[in-house]
N, C-alpha and C positions, 0 to 999 in steps of 0.2 A: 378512300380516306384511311382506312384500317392499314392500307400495305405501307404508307412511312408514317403514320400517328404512333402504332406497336413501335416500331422501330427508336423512336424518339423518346418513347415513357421508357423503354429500358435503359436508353444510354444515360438519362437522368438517374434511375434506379442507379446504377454500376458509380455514375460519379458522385452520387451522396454513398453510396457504401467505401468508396476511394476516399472519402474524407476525412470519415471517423476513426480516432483513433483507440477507445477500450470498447472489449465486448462484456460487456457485465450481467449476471446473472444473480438477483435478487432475490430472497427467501425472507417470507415474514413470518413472523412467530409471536402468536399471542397466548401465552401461558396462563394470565393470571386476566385477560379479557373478560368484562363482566357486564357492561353497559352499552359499548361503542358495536353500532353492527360491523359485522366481517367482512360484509363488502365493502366497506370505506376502507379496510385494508388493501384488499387485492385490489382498488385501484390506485393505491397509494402504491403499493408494489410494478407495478405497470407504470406510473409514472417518474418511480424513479429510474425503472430503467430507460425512459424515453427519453428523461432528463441528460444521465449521460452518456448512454450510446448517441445521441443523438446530437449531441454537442458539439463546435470543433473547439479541439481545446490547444491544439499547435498549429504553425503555420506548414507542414509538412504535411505529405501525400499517403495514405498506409493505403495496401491492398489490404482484403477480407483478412486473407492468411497474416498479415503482423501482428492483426489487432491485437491488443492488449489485453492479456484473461484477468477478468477480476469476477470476484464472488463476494457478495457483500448481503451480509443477513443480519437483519432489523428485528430485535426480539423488546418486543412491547412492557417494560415491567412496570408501568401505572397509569390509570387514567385518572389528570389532574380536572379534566372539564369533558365537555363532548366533543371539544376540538382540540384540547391539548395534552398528549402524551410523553413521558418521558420514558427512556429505551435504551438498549445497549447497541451497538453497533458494531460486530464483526468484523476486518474487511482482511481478503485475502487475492495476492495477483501474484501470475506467474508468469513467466516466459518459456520458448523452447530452449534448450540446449543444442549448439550447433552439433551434426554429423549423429542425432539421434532422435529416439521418441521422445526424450525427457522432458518434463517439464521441472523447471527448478523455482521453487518457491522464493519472491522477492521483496514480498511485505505483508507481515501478519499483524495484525493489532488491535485489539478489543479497546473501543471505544467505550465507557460506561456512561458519560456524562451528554446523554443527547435528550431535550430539552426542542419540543417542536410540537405547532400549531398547523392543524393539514383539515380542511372540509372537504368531502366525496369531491372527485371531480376539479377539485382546484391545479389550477395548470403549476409546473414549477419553475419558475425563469430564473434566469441567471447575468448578472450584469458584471462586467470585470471593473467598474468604475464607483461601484454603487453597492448597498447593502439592502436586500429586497425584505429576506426570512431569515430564519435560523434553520432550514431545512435544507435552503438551496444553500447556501454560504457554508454548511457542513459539509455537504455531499461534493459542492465546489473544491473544496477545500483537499477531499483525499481523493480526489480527481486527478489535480494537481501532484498532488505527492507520490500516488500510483506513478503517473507517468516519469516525475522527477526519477524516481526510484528503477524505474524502469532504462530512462537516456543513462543514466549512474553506471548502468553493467553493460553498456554498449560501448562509451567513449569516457575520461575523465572526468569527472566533474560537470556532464552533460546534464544531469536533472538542474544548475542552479536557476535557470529560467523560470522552472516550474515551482523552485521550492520559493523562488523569489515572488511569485505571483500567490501561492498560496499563506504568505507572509501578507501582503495585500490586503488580504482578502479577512485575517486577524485585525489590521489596522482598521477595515471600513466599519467592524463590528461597532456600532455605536455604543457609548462608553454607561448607558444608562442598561441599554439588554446584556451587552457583557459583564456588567456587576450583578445582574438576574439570574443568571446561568452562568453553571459552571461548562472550563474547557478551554476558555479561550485568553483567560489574564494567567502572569505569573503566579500570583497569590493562591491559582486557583490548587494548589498541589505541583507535583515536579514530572506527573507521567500524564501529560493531555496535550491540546492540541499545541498550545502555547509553544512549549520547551519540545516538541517534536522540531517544530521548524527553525528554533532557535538553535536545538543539537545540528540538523542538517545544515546549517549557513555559519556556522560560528569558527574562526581557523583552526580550533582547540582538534576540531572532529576532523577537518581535512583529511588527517592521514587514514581514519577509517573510509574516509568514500574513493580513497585511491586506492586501497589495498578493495574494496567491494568493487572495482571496476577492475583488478588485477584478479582477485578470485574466480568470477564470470568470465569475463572476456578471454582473459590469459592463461587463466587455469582451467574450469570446469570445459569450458567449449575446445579445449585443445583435446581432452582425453580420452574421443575418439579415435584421433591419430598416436597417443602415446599417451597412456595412464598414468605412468612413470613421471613423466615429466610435469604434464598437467599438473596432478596430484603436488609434484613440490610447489611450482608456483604458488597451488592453493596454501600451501605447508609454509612458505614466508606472507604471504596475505594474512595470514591469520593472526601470525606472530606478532604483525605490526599492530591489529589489538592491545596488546600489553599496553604499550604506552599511550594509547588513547587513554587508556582504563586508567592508567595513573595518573593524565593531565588533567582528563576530566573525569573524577570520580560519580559513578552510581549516574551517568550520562543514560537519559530515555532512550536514545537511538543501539544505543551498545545491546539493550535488555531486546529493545524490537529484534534486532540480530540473533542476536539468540533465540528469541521466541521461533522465529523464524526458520532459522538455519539449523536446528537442534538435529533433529531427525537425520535430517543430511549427510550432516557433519559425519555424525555417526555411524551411518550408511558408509558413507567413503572413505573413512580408515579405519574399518572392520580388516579390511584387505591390505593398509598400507605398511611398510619398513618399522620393526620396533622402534628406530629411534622416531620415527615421524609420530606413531602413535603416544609416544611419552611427551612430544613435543604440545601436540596438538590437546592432551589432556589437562598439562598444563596450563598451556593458555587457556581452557574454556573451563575450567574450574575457578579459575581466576576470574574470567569475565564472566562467568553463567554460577555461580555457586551454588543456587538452590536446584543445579541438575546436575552436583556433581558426582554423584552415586551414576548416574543414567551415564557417563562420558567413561567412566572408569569400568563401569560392567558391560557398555555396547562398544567400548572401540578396545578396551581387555590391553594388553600386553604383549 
């Protein structure tokens, strides 16, 4: 019985790990912890990552090696009951860069406004049709926009699937818990969950997710075969910023960009053609202001 029953629980194993498409690694941080034991953490930790590793969230096939990196760290700043905490939310995912080690960072974003009720042990499900929590319908939610963000630097306009479902997913929020909690209405402020997906779908922003599918695709992953060239690609991508910036003024997705890309950016024309660097400091002193000391002293002259 052992010699085809082994055989049969691996090929299971191999085709649930061919399914899933993020590999996520979750850190929890309770700083200001005073009441709640710590082991209701660490399984709350453990279950979300089971939540979305474990999920299929497209209709497409990924080996081990696609999966999607994300890192996403849960820092506890109150306990409102013995079951309900509100928290900040980190999240951060990357991809490789073709013809290298790299990995290039593709969505940074500090969540503050997370608002969630979790007892030891409670499972965390997820319905595309339905509104279960405010735990799952969060984590649903940048599940979605990870991988949006992710189809966006491979093919045109390939995340709208995902940002359209994580738009969904805002609409199922019942209108009496989304008036409870912030994140999820306009009203609620201009940098949360809301106006994130509204920036991603709205045509104002277009021209930004075509120049972010030109800067990856067409730029960054060329620059194994030719730095030179890569590089300008990235050097007109960027450029096309401007005018996002001016259609759509003080735009959330512009600022994630930045948050995001900063380091980078920087990194990659330390080394490029004076006029590229005047070019490129331009534009991101414009679109990034409050890092414009950082673009002028790391990418120089």
């Amino acid at each position: 019985m052992k010699n085809w029953f082994l055989p049969i629980l691996t090929l299971l194993f191999v085709l649930q790990v061919n399914a899933q498409e993020l590999e996520v690694s979750v850190t929890m941080n309770t700083p200001k912890l005073q009441t709640a034991d710590p082991k209701v953490f660490e399984t709350l930790r453990q279950s979300i990552e089971e939540f979305i590793n474990n999920q299929k969230w497209t209709n497409d096939e990924y080996e081990q090696e696609e999966r999607i990196k994300f890192n996403l760290i849960m820092t506890i700043t109150i306990e409102i009951d013995a079951n309900t905490f509100g928290a900040e939310l980190l999240l951060q995912s990357t991809r490789p860069v073709f013809g290298s080690t790299y990995e290039t960072p593709l969505f940074k974003h500090l969540d503050k406004n997370i608002t969630f009720s979790y007892q030891q042990y409670q499972p965390l499900e997820y319905s595309q049709t339905s509104y279960i929590n405010e735990l799952s319908s969060i984590l649903a939610f940048y599940a979605n926009v990870v991988i949006g963000m992710d189809y966006d630097s491979f093919s045109p306009f390939g995340g709208d699937i995902y940002f359209e479902k994580a738009q969904d997913i805002i609409n199922q929020v019942p209108p009496g818990i989304a008036s409870s909690v912030k994140g999820w209405r306009s009203v609620d402020g201009n940098r949360n969950r809301y106006w994130l997906i509204e920036n991603l779908l709205t045509p104002r922003v277009r021209p930004f997710r075509q120049s972010y599918y030109d800067y990856h695709r067409q730029g960054l992953d060329l620059m194994h075969e030719n730095p030179t060239t890569g590089r300008a690609v990235m050097t007109q991508a960027l450029s096309t910023l401007m005018s996002v910036n001016q259609s759509y003024p003080n735009s959330m997705i512009m600022q994630v960009f930045a948050n995001t890309k900063a380091d980078e950016i920087i990194e990659i024309y330390k080394g490029a053609f004076p006029d590229e660097k005047s070019q490129i400091i331009k534009v991101m002193v414009k679109v990034d202001p409050s890092k414009a000391s950082n673009y002028r002293q790391g990418i120089g002259r």
